[in-house]
C-alpha positions in Angstrom: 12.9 92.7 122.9 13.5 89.0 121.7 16.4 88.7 124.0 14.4 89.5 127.1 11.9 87.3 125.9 14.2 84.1 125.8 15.1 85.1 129.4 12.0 84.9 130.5 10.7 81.8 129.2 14.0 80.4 130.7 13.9 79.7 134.6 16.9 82.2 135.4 15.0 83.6 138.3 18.2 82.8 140.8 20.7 84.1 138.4 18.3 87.4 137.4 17.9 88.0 141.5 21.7 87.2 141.7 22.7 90.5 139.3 19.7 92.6 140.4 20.5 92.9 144.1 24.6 93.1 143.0 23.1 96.0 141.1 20.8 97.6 143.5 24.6 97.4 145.8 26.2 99.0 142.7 24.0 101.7 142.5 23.9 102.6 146.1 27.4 103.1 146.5 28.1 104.5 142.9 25.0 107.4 144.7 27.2 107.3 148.1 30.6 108.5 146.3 28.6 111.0 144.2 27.1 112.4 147.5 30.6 112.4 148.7 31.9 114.4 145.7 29.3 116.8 146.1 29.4 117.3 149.8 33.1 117.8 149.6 33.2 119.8 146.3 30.5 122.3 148.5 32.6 122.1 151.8 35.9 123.2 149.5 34.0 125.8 148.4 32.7 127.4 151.3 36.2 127.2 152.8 38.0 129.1 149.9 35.1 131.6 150.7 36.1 131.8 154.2 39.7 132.1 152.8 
């Protein structure tokens, strides 16, 4: 709590939007690759079921 206090008194605003939208980028393709896993984990398993 007192550390996020400091940082907002302090006039970081460029840095904080900086790691925000780097995180926002993170976070998207950390969901793409999961998607991926999942869509290909479910495609593996319907073709050992066809197999």
């Amino acid at each position: 709590m007192s550390i996020d206090n400091t940082l907002k008194h302090r006039p970081y605003t460029l840095i904080q939007i900086k790691p925000s939208t780097a995180n926002i980028i993170y976070i998207v393709f950390l969901e793409v690759i999961h998607i991926n896993i999942i869509w290909r984990r479910a495609q593996f398993k319907e073709e050992s079921i066809q197999n």
